[in-house]
C-alpha positions as CSV (number, residue, x, y, z in Angstrom):
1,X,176.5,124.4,124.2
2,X,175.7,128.0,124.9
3,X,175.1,130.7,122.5
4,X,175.4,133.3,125.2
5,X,173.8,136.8,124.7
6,X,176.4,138.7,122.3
7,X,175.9,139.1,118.8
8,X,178.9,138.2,117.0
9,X,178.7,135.4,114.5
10,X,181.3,132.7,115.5
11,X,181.3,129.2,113.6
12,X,181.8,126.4,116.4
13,X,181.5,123.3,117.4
14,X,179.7,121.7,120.3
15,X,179.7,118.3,122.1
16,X,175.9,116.6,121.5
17,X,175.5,113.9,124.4
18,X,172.5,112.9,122.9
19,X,173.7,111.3,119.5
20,X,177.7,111.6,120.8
21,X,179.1,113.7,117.9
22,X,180.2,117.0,117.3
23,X,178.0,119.4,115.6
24,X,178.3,123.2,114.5
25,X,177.1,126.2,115.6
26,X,176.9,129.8,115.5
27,X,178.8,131.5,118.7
28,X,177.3,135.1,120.1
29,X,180.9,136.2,121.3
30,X,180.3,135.9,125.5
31,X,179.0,134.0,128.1
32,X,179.8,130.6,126.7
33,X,180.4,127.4,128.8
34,X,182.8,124.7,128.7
35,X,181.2,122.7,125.9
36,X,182.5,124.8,122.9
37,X,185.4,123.7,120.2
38,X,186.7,125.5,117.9
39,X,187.3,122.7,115.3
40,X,185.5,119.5,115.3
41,X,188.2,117.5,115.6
42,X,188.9,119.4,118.8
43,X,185.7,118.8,120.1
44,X,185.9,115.0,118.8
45,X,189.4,114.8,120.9
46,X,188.4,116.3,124.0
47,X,184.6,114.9,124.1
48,X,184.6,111.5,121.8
49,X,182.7,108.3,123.7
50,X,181.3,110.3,126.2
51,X,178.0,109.6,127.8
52,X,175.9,110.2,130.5
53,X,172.7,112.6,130.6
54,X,172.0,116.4,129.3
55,X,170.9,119.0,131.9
56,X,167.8,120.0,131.1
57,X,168.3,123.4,132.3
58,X,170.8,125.5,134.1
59,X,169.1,125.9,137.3
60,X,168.2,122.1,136.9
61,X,170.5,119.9,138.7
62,X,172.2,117.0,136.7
63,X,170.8,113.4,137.3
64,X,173.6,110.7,138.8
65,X,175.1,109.4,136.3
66,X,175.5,105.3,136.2
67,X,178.3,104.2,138.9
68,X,180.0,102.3,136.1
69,X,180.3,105.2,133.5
70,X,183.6,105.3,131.8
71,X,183.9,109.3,131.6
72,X,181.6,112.0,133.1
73,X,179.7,114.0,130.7
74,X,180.7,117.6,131.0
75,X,177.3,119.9,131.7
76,X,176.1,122.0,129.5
77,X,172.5,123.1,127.8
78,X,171.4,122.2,125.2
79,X,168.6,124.8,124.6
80,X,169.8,127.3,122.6
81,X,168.0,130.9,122.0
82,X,168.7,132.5,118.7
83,X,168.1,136.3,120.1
84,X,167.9,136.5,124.2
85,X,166.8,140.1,123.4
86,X,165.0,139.9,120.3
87,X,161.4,139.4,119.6
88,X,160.0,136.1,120.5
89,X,157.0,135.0,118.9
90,X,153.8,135.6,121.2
91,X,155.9,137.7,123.3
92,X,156.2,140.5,121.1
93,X,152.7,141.3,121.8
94,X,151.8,143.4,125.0
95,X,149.4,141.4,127.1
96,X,147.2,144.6,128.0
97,X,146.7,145.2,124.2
98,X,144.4,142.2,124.1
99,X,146.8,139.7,123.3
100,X,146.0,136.2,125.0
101,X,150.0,134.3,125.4
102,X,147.5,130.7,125.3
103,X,146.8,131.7,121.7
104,X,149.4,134.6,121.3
105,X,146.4,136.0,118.8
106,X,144.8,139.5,120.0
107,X,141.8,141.2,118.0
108,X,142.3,145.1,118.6
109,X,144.9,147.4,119.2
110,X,145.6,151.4,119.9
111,X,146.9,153.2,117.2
112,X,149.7,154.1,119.2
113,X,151.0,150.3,119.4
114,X,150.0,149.7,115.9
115,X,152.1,152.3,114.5
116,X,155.0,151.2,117.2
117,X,154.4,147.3,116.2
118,X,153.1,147.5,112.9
119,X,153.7,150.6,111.3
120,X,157.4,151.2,111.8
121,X,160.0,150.9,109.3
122,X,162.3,147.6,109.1
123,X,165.1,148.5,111.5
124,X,168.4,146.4,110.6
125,X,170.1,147.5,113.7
126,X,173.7,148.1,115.2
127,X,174.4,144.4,114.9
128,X,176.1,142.2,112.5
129,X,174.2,138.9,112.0
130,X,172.1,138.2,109.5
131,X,168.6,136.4,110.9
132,X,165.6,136.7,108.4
133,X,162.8,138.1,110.2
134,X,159.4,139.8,109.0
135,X,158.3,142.9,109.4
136,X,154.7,144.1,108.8
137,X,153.9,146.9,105.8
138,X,150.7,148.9,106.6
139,X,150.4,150.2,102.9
140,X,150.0,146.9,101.1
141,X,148.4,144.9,104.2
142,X,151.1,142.0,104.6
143,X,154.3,141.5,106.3
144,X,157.4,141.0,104.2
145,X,160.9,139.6,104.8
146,X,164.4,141.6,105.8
147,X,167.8,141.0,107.2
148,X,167.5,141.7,111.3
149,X,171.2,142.2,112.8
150,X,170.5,140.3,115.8
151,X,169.8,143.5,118.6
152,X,167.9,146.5,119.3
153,X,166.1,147.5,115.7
154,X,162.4,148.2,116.7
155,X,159.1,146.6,117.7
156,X,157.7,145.6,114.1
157,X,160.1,142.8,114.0
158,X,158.7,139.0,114.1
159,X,160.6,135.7,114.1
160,X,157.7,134.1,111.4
161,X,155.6,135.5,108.8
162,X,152.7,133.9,110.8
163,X,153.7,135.6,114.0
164,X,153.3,139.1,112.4
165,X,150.1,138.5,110.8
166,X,148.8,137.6,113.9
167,X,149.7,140.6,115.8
168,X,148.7,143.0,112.9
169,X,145.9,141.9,111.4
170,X,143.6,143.6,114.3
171,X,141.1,146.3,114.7
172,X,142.8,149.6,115.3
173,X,141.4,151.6,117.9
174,X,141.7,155.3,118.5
175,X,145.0,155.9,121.1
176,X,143.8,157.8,124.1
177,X,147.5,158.7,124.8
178,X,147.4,161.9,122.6
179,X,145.3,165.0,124.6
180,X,142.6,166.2,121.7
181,X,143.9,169.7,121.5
182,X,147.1,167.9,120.4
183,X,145.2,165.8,118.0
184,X,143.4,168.8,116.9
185,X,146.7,170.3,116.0
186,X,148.2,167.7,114.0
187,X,145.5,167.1,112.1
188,X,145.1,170.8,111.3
189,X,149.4,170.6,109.7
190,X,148.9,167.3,107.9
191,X,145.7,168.1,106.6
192,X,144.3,171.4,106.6
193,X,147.6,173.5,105.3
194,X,147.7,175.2,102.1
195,X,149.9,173.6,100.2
196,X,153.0,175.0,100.3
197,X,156.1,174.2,97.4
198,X,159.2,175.8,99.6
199,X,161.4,178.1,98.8
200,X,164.0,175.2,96.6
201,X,163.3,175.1,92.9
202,X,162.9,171.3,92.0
203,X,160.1,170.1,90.9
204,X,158.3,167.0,92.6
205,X,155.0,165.9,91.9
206,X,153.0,165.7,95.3
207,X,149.9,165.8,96.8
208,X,147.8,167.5,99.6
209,X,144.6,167.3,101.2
210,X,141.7,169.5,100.0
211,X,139.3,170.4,103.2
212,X,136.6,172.0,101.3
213,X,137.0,169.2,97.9
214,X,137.4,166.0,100.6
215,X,139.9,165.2,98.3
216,X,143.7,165.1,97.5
217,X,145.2,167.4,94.8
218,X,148.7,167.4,93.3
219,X,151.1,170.1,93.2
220,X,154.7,170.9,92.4
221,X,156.9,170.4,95.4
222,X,160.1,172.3,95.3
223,X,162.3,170.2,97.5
224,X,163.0,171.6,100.9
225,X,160.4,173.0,103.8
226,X,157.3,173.4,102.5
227,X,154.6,172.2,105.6
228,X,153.4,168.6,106.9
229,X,150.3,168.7,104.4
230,X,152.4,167.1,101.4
231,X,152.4,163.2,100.7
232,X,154.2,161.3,97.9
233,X,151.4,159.5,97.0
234,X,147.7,159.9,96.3
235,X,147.0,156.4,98.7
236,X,148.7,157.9,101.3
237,X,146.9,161.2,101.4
238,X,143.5,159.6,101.4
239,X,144.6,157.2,103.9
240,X,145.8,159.9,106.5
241,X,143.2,162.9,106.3
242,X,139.7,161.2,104.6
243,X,137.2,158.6,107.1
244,X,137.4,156.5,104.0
245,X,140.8,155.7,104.4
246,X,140.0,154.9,107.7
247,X,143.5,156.7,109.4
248,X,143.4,156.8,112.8
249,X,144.5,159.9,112.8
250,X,140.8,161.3,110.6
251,X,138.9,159.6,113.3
252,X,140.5,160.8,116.5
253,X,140.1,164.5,115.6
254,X,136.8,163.8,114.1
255,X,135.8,161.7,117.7
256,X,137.5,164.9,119.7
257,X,135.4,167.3,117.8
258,X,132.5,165.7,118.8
259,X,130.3,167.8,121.6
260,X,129.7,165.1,124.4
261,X,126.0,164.8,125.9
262,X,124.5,164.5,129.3
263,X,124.6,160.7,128.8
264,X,128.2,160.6,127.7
């Protein structure tokens, strides 16, 4: 039995040497072999009484079978992969991140892989299937369920609850990937813009960062433009412009602003 690396959602049936009967299961679309049925009784016509051994891999060669077997088993594999190209446990994790694949745990990341791996929105995807994975949501600290389509979708996607803890629940370390002036910059139109409603007429509640108060304030959004120093929630303005939200963002401008000395 072969899954094979589409992502299409076939029910079939597949010839288990093991307990010799037909079982069901779910068919990518390509790349299957010859052990795949699409009814049971099928399968139970072409395969029923067989024996022999299982391959234990494709590049494995099959053991001799007994001289007096009645019927040769057919060769196939039996170890299936739910998502070739999806993620896969402790291999999600980069290995230059800190991540160890003995213990698949790692203790500190960049913030440039935390907002890729952790940060990111739940992508679905272009595919059709229907897999429950778990994705991890920075703003209330756990990771949460969602329908995965079976490819593509982005990096903060885990097979197990477990396995997403364990990659998020690090120490984030300023990314060195951004150049300060950059950093600088960005901080300056998330943070240090007077607010500004837009020229639409709507009236949002929103808030911005206050510079001078160290503080968020709310104002009346209008709906359209306005600048980058609006946020939909008071949480989310502390957490992106004040050191006690502890943002990544706060504490790489604040670390670039910092004259270096002699000893540096």
């Amino acid at each position: 039995m072969k899954v094979g690396s589409c992502r299409a959602a076939f029910p079939k049936f597949f010839y288990n040497v093991t307990n010799q009967s037909c079982q069901k299961f779910t068919y990518g679309g390509c790349e299957s072999n010859g052990n795949i049925f699409d009814t049971k009784e099928q399968c139970e016509a072409k395969c029923s009484g067989v024996t022999g051994s299982v391959l234990p891999d494709e590049s494995t060669p099959a053991p001799p079978l007994p001289v007096k077997a009645a019927r040769m088993a057919p060769a196939f594999n039996t170890k299936v992969s739910q998502d070739p190209e999806g993620p896969a446990e402790s291999e999600l994790a980069a290995t230059d991140s800190g991540l160890t694949k003995e213990t698949g745990k790692e203790t500190e990341m960049s913030a440039d892989d935390f907002a890729d791996r952790c940060g990111a929105e739940p992508e679905v995807g272009p595919c059709r299937a229907a897999f429950q994975h778990w994705y991890y949501n920075r703003e209330t600290g756990s990771c949460q369920s969602f329908i995965y389509g079976g490819c593509r979708g982005n990096k903060n996607n885990y097979m197990t609850k477990e396995s997403c803890m364990t990659t998020c629940t690090v120490t984030v370390l300023p990314s060195s990937k951004k150049a300060a002036d950059d950093v600088s910059q960005e901080y300056k139109d998330q943070c240090i813009a007077t607010p500004d409603p837009g020229p639409c007429r709507a009236a949002f509640p929103m808030y911005y960062y206050d510079p001078k108060a160290n503080s968020c304030q709310s104002f009346m959004y209008g709906g359209c433009r306005g600048n980058q120093n609006r946020y939909d929630s008071m949480d989310k303005c502390l957490k992106h412009c004040t050191s006690d939200g502890q943002d990544s963002l706060h504490e790489t401008c604040l670390q670039s602003s910092r004259p270096r000395s002699h000893s540096d």
